[in-house]
C-alpha positions as semicolon CSV with decimal commas, in nm:
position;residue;x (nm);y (nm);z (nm)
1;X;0,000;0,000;0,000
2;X;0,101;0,345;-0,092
3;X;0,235;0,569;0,181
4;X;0,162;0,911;0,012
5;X;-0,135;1,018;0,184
6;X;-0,344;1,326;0,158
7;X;-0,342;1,557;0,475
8;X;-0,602;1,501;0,742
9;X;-0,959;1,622;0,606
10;X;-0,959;1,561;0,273
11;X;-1,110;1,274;0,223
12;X;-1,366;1,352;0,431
13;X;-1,465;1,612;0,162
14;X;-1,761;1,448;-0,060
15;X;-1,674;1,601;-0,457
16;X;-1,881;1,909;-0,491
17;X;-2,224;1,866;-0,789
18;X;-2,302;2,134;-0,943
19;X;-2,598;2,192;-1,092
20;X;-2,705;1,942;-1,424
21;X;-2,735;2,046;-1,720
22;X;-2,824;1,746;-1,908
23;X;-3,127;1,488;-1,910
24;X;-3,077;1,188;-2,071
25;X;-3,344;1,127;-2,370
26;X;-3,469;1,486;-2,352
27;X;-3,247;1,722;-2,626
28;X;-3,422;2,024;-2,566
29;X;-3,381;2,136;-2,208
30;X;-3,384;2,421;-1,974
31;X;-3,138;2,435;-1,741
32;X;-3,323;2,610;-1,359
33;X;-3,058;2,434;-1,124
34;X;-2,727;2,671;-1,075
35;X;-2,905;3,030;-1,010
36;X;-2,763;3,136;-1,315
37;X;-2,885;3,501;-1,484
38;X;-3,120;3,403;-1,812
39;X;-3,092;3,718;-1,943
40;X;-2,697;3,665;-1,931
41;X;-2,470;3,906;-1,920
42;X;-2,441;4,276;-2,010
43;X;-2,367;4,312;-2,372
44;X;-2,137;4,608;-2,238
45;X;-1,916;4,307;-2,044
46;X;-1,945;4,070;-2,324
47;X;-1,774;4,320;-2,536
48;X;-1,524;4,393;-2,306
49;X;-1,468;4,016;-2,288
50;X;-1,399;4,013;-2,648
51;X;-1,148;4,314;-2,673
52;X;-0,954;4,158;-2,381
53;X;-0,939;3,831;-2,572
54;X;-0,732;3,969;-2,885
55;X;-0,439;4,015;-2,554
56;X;-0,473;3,662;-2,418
57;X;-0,113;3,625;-2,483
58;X;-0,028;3,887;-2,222
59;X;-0,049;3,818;-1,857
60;X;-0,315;3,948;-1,649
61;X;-0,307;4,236;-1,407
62;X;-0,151;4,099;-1,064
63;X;-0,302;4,386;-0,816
64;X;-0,658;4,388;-1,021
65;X;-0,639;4,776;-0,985
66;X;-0,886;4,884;-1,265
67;X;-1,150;4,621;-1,150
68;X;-1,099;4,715;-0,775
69;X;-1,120;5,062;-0,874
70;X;-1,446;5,014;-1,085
71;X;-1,603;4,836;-0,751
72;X;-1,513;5,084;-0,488
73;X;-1,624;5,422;-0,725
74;X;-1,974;5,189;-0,766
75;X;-2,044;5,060;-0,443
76;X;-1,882;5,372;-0,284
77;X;-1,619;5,107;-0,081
78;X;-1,199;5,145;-0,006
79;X;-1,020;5,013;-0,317
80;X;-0,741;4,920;-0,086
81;X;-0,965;4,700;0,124
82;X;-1,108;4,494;-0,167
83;X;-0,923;4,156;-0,277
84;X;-1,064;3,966;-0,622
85;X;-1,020;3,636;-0,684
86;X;-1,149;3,316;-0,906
87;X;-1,538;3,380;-0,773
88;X;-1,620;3,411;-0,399
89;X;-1,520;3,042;-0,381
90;X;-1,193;3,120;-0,402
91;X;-1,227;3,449;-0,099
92;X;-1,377;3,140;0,068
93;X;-1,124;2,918;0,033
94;X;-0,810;3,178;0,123
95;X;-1,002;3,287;0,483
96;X;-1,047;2,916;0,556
97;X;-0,630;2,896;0,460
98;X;-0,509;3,190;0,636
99;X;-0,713;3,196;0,959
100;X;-0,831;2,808;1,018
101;X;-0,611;2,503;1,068
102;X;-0,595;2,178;1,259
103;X;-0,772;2,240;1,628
104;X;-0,973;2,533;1,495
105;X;-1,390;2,527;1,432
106;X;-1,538;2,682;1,120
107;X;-1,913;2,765;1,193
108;X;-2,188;2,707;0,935
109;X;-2,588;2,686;0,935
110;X;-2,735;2,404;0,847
111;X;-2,883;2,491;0,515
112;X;-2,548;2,668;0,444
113;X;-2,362;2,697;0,091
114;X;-2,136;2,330;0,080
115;X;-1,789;2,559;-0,014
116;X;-1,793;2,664;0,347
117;X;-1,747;2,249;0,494
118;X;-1,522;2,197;0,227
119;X;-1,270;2,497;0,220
120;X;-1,272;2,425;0,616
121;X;-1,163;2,059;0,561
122;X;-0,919;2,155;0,294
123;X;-0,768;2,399;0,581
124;X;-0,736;2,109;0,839
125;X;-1,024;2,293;1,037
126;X;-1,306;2,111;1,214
127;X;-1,649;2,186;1,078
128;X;-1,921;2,266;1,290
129;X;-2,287;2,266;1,188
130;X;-2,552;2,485;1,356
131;X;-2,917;2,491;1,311
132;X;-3,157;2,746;1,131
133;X;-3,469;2,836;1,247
134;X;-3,754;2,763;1,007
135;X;-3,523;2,779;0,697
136;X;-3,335;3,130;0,853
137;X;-3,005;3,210;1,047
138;X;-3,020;3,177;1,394
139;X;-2,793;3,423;1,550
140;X;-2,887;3,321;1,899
141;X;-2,776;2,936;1,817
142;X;-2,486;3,048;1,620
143;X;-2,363;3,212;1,893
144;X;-2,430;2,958;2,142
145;X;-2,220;2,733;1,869
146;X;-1,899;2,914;1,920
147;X;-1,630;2,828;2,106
148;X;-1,265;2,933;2,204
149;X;-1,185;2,702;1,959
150;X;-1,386;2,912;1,649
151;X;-1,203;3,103;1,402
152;X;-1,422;3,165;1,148
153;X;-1,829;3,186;1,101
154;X;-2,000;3,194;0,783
155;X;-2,336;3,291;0,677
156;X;-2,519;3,347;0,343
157;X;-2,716;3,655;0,348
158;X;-2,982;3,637;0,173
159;X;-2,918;3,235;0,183
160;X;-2,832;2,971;-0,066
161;X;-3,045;2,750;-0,139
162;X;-3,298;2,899;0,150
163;X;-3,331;3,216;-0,014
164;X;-3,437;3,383;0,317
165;X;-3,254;3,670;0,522
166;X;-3,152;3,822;0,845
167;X;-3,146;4,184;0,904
168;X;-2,837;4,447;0,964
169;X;-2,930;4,424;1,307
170;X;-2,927;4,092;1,395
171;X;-2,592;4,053;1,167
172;X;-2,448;4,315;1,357
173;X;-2,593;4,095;1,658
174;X;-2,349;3,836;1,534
175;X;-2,071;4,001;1,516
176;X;-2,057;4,171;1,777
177;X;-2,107;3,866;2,027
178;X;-1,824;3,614;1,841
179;X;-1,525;3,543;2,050
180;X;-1,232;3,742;2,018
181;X;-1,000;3,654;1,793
182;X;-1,307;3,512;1,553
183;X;-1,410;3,652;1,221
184;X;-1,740;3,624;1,012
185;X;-1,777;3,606;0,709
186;X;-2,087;3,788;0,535
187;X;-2,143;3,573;0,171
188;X;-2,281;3,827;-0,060
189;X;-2,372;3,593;-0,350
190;X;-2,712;3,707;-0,374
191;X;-2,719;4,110;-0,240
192;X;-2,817;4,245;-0,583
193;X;-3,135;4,081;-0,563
194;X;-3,204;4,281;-0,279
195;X;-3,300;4,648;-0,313
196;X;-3,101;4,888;-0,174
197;X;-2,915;4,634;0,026
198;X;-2,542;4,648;0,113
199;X;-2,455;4,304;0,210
200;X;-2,302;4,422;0,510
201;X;-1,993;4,683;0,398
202;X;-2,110;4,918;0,624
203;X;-2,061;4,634;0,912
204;X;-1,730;4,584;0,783
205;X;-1,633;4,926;0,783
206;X;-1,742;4,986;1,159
207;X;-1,526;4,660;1,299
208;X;-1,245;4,466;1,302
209;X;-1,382;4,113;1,296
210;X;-1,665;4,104;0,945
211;X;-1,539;4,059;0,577
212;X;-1,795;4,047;0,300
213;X;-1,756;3,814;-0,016
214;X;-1,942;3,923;-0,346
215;X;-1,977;3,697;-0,692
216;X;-2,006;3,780;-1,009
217;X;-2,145;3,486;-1,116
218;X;-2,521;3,552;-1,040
219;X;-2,708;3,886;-1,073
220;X;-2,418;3,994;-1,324
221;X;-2,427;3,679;-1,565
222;X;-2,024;3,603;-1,588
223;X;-2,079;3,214;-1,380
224;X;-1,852;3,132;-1,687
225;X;-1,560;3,387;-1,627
226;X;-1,480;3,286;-1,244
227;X;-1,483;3,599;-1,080
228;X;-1,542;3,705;-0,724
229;X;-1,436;3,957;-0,460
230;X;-1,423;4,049;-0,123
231;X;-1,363;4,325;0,137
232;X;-1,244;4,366;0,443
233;X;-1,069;4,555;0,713
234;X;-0,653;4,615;0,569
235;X;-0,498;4,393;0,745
236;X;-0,705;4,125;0,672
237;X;-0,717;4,170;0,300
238;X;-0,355;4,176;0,308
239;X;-0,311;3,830;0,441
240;X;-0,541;3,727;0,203
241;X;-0,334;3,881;-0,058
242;X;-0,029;3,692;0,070
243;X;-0,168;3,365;-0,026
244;X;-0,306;3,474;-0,360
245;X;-0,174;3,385;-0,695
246;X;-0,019;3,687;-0,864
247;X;-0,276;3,573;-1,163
248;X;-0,582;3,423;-1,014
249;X;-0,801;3,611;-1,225
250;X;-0,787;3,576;-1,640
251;X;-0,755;3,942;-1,790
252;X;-1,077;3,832;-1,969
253;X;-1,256;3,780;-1,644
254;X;-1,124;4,126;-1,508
255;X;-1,253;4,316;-1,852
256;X;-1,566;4,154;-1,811
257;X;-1,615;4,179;-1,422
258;X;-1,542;4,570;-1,438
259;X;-1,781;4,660;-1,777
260;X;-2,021;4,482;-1,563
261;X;-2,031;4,627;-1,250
262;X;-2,031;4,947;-1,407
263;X;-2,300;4,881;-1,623
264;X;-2,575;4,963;-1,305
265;X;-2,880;4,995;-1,571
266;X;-2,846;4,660;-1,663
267;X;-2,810;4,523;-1,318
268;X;-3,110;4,700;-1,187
269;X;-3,312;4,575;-1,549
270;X;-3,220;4,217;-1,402
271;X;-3,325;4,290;-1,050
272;X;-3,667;4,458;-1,151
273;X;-3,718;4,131;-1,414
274;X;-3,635;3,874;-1,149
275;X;-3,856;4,002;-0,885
276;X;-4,138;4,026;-1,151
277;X;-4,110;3,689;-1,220
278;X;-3,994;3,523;-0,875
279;X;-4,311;3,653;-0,745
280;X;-4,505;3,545;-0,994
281;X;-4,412;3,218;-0,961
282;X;-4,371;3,178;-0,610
283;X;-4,798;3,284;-0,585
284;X;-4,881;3,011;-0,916
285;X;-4,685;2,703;-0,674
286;X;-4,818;2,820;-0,375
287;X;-5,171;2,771;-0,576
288;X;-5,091;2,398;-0,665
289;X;-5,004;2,352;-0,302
290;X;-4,644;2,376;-0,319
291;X;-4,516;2,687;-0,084
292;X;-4,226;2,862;-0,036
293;X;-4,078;3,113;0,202
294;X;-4,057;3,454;0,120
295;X;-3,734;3,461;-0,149
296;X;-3,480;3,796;-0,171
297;X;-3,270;3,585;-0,468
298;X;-3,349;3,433;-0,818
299;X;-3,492;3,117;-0,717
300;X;-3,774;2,988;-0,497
301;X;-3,755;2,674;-0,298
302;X;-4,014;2,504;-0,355
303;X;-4,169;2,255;-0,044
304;X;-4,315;1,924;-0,057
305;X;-4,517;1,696;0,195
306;X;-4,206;1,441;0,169
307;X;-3,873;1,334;0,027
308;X;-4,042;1,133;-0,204
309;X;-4,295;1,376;-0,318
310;X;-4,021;1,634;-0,424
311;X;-3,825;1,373;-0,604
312;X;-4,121;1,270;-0,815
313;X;-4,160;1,645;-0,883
314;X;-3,829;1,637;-0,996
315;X;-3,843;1,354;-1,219
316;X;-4,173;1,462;-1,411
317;X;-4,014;1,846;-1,416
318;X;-3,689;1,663;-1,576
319;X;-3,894;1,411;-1,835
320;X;-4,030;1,769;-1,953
321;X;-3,685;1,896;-2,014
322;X;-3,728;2,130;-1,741
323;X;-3,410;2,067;-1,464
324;X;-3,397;2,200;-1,119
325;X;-3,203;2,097;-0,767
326;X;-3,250;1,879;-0,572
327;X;-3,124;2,026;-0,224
328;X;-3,117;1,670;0,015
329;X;-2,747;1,754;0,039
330;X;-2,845;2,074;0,197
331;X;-3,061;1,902;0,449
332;X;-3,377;1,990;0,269
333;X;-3,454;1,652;0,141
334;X;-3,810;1,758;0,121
335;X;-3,764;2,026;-0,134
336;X;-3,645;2,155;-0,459
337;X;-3,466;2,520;-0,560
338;X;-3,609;2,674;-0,880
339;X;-3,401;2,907;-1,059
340;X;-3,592;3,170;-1,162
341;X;-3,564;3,182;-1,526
342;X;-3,755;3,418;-1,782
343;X;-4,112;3,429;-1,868
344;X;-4,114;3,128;-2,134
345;X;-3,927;2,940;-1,841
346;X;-4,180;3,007;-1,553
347;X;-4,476;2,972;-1,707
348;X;-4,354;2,612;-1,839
349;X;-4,233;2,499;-1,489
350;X;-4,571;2,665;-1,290
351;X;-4,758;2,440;-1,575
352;X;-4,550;2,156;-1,509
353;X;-4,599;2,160;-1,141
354;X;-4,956;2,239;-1,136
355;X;-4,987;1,919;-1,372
356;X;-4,791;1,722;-1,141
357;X;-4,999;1,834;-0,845
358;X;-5,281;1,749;-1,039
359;X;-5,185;1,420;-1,106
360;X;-5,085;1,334;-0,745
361;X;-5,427;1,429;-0,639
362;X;-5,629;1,180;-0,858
363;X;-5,397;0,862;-0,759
């Protein structure tokens, strides 16, 4: 037997799934699983995209300044104190690196994003799970969760694959009652959903102990490109910054990420369209007897009577070409997240479900 072994931890990591794409037999599908942007994104950033891709022999930017720049003058933040990386994943993974090891805790919710487990066991970090109230952080039992031994506490605000939220003050809650010598981590995947909503900078501004992580990927369209940020307080950025790659980010990625974010009318187009249509649906389920909680993101998840129920759902949504997530893995076996999607896309999966509901009924 071979005596290379991995360090302690990884193998306890189960390989992430992403959302499917495919359905065997069925050539024509549409794909409502990874919280992806239908409208895609900006034609401003997919030009930009292009441009940069007539340089691809040159090597990207190392200190990201134009695309830090293009974030702070938007979102009105520190240039200094923002890091970017290959999406939030990778923010994720480089706090787990530089502030959790072997002996440490990494503090999750139960319904929390799976990077946040896995980055911790990549780090050599124990991870601890903590329970959500009806499908929404619980600061009071996060708190109670922490330890001397915590380093780091996570939450998704609004939450993936929940879709609920927590307010300012009850983050600010959080943070202020963590052990010293603990930081937590606001994930900001999903804040452009949310009107008016900062995902927390001006928390992170005000202490010591909160960094925020943004994406790309969602509201913005560039899943594709792998592009993320975060920011912090200094000298917490710069230890991120000692661990990252001088070129984690493609110079198409940065072109893209900054056209984008600067682009605000199409952002808030995307916002307005989502909402339109995330209600929409959310009130047609909720008709065939399938509710949901109140969602700030662009999906729904959508509730069943039973495990069972919600994978037959599944399958009869799938057979129709019509693919969404299952979420067992995220301890909602009894449910499935529904992208929202555009108009042609909602109506066919509100049809589909009714039909299915339907069809239950008269067995």
């Amino acid at each position: 037997m071979t005596q290379i072994t991995p360090q302690p931890g990884i193998m306890d990591i189960a390989l992430y799934q992403g959302g499917a794409a495919h359905v065997d037999g069925v050539s024509n599908v549409t794909k409502l699983s990874s919280n992806e942007n239908p409208l895609g994104a900006s034609p401003k950033a997919v030009e930009a995209m292009a441009q940069a891709a007539a340089k691809m022999h040159r090597y990207p930017s190392s200190d990201h300044i134009a695309l830090r720049t293009a974030i702070a003058e938007t979102h009105g933040l520190d240039a200094d104190r923002i890091i970017c990386g290959a999406g939030s994943d990778e923010i994720i993974a480089f706090l787990c690196q530089c502030y959790a090891g072997p002996g440490d805790e990494v503090l999750y919710t139960e319904h929390g994003f799976a990077m946040y487990r896995i980055s911790a066991l990549a780090a050599g970090a124990t991870p601890v799970e903590v329970k959500e109230r009806e499908r929404v952080t619980d600061v009071d039992a996060l708190l109670a969760g922490c330890t001397p031994q915590t380093k780091l506490v996570f939450i998704a605000n609004p939450n993936n694959p929940t879709g609920t939220m927590i307010s300012e003050a009850e983050v600010a809650r959080l943070a202020d009652g963590l052990p010293k010598g603990a930081l937590l981590v606001l994930d900001g995947a999903y804040a452009e959903y949310v009107e008016g909503f900062d995902a927390g900078a001006k928390l992170v501004e005000a202490r010591d102990n909160v960094v925020m992580t943004r994406t790309f990927s969602k509201i913005y369209g560039l899943g594709g490109a792998r592009i993320g940020w975060g920011y912090g307080p200094a000298e917490i950025i710069d230890v991120l910054n000692r661990v990252r790659g001088p070129f984690n980010v493609s110079s198409t990625a940065l072109a893209g990420a900054e056209a984008a974010v600067r682009d605000r009318d199409y952002v808030e187009a995307c916002r307005v369209e989502n909402a339109k249509w995330r209600g929409w649906l959310a009130d047609q389920l909720a008709e065939a007897g399938v509710p949901s909680d109140t969602s700030c993101t662009n999906f729904i998840l959508a509730r069943f009577a039973s495990q069972s129920e919600a994978e037959a759902c599944d399958d009869f949504l799938k057979a129709r070409g019509l693919i969404v997530r299952r979420v067992a893995g995220y301890n909602l076996p009894t449910a499935l997240r529904i992208t929202i999607g555009d108009e042609t896309a909602c109506r066919a999966v509100a049809a589909a479900v009714k039909a299915f509901k339907s069809g239950q009924g008269t067995e």
